[in-house]
PyMOL Python script that loads the backbone (N, CA, C, O; Angstrom):
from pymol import cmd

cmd.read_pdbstr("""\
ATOM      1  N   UNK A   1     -39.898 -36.658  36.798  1.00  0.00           N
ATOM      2  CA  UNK A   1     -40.487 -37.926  37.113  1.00  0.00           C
ATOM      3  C   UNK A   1     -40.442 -38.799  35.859  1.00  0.00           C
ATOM      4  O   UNK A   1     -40.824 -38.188  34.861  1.00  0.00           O
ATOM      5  N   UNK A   2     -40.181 -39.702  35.707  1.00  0.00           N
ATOM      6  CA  UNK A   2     -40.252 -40.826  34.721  1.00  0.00           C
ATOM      7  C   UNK A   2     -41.428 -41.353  34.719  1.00  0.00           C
ATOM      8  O   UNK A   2     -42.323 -41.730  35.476  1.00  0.00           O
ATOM      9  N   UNK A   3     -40.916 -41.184  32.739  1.00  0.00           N
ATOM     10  CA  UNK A   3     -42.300 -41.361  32.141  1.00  0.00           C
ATOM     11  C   UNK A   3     -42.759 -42.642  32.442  1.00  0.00           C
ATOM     12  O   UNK A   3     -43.986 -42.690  32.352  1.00  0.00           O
ATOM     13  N   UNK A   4     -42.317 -43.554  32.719  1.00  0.00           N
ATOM     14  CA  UNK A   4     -43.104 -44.866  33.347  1.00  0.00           C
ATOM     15  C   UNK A   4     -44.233 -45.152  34.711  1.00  0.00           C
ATOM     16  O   UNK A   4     -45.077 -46.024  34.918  1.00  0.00           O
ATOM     17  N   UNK A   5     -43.740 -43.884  35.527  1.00  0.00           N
ATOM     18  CA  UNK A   5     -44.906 -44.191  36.326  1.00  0.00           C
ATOM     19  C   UNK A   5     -45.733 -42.726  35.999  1.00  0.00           C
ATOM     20  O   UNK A   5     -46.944 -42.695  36.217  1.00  0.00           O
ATOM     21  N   UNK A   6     -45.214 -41.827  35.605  1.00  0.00           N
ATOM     22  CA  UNK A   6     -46.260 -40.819  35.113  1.00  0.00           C
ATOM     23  C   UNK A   6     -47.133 -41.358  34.063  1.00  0.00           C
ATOM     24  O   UNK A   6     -48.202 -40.838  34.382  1.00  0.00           O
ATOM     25  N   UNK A   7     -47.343 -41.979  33.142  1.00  0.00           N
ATOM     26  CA  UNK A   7     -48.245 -42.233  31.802  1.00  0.00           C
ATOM     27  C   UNK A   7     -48.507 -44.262  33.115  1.00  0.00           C
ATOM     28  O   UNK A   7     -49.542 -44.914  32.980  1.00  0.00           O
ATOM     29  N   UNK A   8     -47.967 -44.486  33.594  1.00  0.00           N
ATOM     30  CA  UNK A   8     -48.424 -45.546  33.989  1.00  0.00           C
ATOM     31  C   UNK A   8     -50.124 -46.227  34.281  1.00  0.00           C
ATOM     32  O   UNK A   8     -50.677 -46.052  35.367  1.00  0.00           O
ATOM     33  N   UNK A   9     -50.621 -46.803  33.427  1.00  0.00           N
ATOM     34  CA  UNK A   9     -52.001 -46.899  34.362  1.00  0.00           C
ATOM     35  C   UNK A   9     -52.134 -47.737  35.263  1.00  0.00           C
ATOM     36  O   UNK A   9     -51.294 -48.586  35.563  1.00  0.00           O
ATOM     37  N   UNK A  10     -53.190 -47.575  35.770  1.00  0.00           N
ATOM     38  CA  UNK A  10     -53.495 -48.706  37.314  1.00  0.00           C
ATOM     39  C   UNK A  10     -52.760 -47.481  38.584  1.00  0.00           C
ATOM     40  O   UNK A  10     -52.511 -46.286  38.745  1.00  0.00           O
ATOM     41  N   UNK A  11     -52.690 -48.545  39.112  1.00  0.00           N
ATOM     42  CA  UNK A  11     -51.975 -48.322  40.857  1.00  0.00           C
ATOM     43  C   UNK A  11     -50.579 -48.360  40.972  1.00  0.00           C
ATOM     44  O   UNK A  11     -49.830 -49.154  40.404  1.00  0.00           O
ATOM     45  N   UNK A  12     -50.287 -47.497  41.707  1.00  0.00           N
ATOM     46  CA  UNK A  12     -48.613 -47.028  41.848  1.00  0.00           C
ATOM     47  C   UNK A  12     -47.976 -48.011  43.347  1.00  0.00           C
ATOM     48  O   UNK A  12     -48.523 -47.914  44.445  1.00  0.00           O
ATOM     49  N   UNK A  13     -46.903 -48.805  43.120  1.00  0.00           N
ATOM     50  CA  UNK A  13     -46.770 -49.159  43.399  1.00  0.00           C
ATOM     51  C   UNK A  13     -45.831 -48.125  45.083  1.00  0.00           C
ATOM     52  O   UNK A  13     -45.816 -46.902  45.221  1.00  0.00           O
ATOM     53  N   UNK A  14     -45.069 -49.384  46.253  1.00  0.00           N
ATOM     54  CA  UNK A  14     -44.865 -48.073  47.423  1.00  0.00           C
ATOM     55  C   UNK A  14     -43.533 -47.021  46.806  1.00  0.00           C
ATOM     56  O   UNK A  14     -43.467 -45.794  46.738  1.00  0.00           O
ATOM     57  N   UNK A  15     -42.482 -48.172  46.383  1.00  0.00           N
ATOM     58  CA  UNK A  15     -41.791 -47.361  45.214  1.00  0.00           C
ATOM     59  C   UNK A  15     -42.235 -46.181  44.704  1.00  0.00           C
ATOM     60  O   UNK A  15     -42.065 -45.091  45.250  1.00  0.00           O
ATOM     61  N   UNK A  16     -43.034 -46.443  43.244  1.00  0.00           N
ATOM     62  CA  UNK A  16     -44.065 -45.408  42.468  1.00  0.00           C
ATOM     63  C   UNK A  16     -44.271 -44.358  43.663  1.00  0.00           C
ATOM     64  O   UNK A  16     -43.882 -43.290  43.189  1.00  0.00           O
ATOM     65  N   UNK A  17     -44.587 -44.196  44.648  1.00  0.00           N
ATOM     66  CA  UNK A  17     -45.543 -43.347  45.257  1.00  0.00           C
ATOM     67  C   UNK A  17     -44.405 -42.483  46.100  1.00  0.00           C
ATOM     68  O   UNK A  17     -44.450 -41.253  46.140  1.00  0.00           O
ATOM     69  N   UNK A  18     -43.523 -43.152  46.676  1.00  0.00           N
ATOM     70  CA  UNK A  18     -42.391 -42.203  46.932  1.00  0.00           C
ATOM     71  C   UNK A  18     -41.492 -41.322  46.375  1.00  0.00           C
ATOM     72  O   UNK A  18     -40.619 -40.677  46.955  1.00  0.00           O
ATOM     73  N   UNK A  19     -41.903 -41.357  44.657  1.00  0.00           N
ATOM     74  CA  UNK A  19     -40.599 -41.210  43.916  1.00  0.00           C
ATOM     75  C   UNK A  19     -41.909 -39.973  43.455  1.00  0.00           C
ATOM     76  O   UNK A  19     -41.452 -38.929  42.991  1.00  0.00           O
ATOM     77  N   UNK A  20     -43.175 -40.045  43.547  1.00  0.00           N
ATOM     78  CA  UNK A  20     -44.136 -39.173  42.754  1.00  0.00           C
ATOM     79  C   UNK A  20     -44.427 -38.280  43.901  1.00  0.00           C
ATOM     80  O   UNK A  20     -45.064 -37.256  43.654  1.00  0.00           O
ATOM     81  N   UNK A  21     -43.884 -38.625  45.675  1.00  0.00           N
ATOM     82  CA  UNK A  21     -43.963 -37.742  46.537  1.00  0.00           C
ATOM     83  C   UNK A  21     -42.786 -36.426  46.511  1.00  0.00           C
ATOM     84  O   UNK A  21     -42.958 -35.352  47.088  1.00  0.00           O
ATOM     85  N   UNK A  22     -41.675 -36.767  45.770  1.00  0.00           N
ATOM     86  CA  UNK A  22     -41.203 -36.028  45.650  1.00  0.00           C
ATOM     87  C   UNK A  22     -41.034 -35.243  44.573  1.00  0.00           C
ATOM     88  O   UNK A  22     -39.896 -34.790  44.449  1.00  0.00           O
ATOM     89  N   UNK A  23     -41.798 -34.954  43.785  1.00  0.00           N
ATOM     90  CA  UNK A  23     -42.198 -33.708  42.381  1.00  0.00           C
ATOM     91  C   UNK A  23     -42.251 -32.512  43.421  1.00  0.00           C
ATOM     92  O   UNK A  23     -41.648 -31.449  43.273  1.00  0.00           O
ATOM     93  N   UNK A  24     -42.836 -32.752  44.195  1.00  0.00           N
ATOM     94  CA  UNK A  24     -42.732 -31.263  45.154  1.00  0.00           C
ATOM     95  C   UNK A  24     -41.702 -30.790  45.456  1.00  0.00           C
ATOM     96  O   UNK A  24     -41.523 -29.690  44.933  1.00  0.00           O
ATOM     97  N   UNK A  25     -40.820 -31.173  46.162  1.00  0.00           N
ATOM     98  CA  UNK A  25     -39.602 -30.689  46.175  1.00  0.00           C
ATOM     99  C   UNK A  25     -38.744 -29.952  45.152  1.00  0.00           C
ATOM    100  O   UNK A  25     -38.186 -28.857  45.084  1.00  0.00           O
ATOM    101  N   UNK A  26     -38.923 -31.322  44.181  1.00  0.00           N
ATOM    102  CA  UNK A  26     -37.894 -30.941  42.834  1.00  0.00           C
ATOM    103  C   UNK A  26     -38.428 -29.827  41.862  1.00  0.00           C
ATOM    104  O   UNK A  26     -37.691 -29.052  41.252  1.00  0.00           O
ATOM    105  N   UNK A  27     -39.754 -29.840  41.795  1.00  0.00           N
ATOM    106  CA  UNK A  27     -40.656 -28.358  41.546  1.00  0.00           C
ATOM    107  C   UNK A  27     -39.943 -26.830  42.132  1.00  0.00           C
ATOM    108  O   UNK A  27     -39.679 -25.890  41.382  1.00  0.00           O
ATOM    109  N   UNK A  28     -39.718 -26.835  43.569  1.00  0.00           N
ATOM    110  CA  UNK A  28     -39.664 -25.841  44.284  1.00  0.00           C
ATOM    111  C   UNK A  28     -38.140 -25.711  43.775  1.00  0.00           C
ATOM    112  O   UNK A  28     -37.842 -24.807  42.993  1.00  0.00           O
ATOM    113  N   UNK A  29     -37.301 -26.521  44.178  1.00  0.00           N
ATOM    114  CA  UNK A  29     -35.516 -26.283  43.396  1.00  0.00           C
ATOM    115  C   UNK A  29     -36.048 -25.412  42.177  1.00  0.00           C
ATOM    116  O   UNK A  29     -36.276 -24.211  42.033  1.00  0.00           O
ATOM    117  N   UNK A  30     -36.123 -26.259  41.562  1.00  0.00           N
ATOM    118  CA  UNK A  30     -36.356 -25.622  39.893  1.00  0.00           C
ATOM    119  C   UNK A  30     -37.153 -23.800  39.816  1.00  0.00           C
ATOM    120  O   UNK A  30     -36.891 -22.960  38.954  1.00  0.00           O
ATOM    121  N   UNK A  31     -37.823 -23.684  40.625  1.00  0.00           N
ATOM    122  CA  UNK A  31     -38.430 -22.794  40.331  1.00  0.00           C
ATOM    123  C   UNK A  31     -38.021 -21.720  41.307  1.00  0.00           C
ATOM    124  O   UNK A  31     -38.453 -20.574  41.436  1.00  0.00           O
ATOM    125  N   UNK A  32     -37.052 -22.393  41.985  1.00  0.00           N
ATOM    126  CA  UNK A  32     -36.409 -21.406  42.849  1.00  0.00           C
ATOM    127  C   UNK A  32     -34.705 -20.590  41.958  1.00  0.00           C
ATOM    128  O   UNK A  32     -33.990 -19.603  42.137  1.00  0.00           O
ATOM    129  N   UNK A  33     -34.756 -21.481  41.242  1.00  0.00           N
ATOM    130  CA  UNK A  33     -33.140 -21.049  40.303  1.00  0.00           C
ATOM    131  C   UNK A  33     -33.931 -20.296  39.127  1.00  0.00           C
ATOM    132  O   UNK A  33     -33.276 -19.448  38.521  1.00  0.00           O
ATOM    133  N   UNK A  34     -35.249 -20.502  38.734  1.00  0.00           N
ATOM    134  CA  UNK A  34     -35.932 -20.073  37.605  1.00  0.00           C
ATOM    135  C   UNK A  34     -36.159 -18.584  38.052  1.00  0.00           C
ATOM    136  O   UNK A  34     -36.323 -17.779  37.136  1.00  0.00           O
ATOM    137  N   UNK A  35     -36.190 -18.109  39.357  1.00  0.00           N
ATOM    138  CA  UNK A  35     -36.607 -16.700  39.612  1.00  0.00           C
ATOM    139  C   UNK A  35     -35.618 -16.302  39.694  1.00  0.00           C
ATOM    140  O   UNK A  35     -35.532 -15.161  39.241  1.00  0.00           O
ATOM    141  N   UNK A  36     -34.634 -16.747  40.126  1.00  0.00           N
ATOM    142  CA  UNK A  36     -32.798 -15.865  39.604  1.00  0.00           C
ATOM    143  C   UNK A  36     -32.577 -15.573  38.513  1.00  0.00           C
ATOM    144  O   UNK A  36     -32.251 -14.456  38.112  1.00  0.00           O
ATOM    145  N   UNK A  37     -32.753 -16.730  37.770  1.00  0.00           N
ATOM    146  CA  UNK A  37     -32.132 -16.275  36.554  1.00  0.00           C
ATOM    147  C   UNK A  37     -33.222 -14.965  35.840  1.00  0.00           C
ATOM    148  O   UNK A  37     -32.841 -14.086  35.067  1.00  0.00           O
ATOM    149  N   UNK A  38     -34.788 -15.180  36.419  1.00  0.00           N
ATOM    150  CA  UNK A  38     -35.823 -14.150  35.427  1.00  0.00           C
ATOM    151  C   UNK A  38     -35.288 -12.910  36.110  1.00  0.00           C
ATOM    152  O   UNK A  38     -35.559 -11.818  35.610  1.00  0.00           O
ATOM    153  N   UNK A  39     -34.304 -13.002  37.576  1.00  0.00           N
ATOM    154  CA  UNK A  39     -34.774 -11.480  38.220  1.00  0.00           C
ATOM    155  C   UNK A  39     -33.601 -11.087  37.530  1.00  0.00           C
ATOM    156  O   UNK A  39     -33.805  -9.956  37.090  1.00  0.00           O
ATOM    157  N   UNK A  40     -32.124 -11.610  37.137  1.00  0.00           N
ATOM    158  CA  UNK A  40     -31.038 -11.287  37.061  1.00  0.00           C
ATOM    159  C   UNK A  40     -30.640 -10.953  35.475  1.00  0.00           C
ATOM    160  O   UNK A  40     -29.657 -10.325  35.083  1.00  0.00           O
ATOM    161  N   UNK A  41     -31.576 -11.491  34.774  1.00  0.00           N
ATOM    162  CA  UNK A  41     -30.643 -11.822  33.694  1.00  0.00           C
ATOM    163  C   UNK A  41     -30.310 -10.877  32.603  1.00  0.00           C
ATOM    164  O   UNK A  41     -29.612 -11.131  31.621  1.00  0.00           O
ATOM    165  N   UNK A  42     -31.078  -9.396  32.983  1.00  0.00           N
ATOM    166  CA  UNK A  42     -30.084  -8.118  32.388  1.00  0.00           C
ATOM    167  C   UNK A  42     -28.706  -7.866  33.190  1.00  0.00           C
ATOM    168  O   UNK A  42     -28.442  -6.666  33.126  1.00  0.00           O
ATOM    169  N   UNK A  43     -27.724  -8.591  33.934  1.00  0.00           N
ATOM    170  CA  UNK A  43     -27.456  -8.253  34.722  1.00  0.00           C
ATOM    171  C   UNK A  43     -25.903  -8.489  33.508  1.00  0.00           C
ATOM    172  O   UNK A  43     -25.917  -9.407  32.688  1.00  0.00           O
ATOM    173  N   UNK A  44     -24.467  -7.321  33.638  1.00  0.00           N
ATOM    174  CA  UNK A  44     -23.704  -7.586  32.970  1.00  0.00           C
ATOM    175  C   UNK A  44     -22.590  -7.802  33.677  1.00  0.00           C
ATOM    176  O   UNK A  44     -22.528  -7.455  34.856  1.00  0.00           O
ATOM    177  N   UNK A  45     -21.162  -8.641  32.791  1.00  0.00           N
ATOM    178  CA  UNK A  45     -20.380  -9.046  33.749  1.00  0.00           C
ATOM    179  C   UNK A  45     -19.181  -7.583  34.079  1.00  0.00           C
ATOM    180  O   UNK A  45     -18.367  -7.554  35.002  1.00  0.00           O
ATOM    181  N   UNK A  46     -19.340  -6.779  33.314  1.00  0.00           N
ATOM    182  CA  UNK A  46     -19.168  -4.915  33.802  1.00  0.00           C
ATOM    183  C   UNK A  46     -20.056  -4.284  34.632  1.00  0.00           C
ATOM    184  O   UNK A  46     -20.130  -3.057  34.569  1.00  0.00           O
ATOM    185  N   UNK A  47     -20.646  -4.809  35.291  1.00  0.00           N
ATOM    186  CA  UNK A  47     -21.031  -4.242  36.333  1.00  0.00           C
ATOM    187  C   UNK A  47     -22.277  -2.908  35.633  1.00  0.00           C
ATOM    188  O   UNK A  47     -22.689  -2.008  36.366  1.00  0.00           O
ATOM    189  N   UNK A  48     -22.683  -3.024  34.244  1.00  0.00           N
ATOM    190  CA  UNK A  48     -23.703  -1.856  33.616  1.00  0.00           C
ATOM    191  C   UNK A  48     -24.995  -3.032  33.543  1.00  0.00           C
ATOM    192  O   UNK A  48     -25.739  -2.752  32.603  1.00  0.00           O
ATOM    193  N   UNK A  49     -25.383  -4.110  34.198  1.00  0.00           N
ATOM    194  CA  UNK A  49     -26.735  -4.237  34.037  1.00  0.00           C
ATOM    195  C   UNK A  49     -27.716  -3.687  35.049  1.00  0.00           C
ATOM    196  O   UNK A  49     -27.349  -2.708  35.699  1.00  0.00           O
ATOM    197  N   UNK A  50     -28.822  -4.155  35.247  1.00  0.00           N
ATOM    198  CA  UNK A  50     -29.677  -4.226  35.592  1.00  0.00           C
ATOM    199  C   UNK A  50     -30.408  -5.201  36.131  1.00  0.00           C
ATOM    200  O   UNK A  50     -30.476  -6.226  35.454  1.00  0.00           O
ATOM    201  N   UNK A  51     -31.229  -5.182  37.603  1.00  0.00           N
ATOM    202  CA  UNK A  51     -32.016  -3.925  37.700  1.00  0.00           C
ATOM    203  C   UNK A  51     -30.275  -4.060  39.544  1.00  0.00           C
ATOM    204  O   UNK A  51     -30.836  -3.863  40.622  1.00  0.00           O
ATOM    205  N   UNK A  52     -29.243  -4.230  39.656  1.00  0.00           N
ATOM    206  CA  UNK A  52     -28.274  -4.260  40.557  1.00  0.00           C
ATOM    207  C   UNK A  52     -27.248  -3.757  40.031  1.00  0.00           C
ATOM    208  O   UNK A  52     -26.577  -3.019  40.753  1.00  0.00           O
ATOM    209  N   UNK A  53     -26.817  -3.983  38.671  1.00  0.00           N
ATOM    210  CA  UNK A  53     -25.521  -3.375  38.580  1.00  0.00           C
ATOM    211  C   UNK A  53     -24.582  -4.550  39.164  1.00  0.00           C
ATOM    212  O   UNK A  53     -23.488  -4.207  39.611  1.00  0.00           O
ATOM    213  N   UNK A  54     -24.891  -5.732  39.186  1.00  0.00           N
ATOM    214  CA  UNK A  54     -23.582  -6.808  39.612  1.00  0.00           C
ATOM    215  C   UNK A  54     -23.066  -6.941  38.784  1.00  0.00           C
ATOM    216  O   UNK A  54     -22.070  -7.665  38.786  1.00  0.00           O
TER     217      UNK A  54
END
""", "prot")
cmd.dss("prot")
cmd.show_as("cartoon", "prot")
cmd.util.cbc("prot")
cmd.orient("prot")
């Protein structure tokens, strides 16, 4: 989200408020590639990692 309407004070404009409706979304992406990489990332490109062996 841009720092202009995040640190913004006052009232968010209908703009502002659509663009701050979607942190949710872009939260869930992010934290959905963030648990791949935490579940995977002993993982080697020889096929000796862990915890799959891919």
């Amino acid at each position: 989200m841009p720092d202009e309407i995040l640190l913004k004070p006052g009232s968010f404009t209908e703009e502002e408020i659509s663009i701050v409706k979607t942190h949710t979304v872009v939260g869930h992406s992010l934290l959905k590639i963030a648990s791949i990489i935490c579940f995977e990332h002993h993982e080697k490109f020889d096929g000796s990692g862990y915890p799959n062996r891919l």
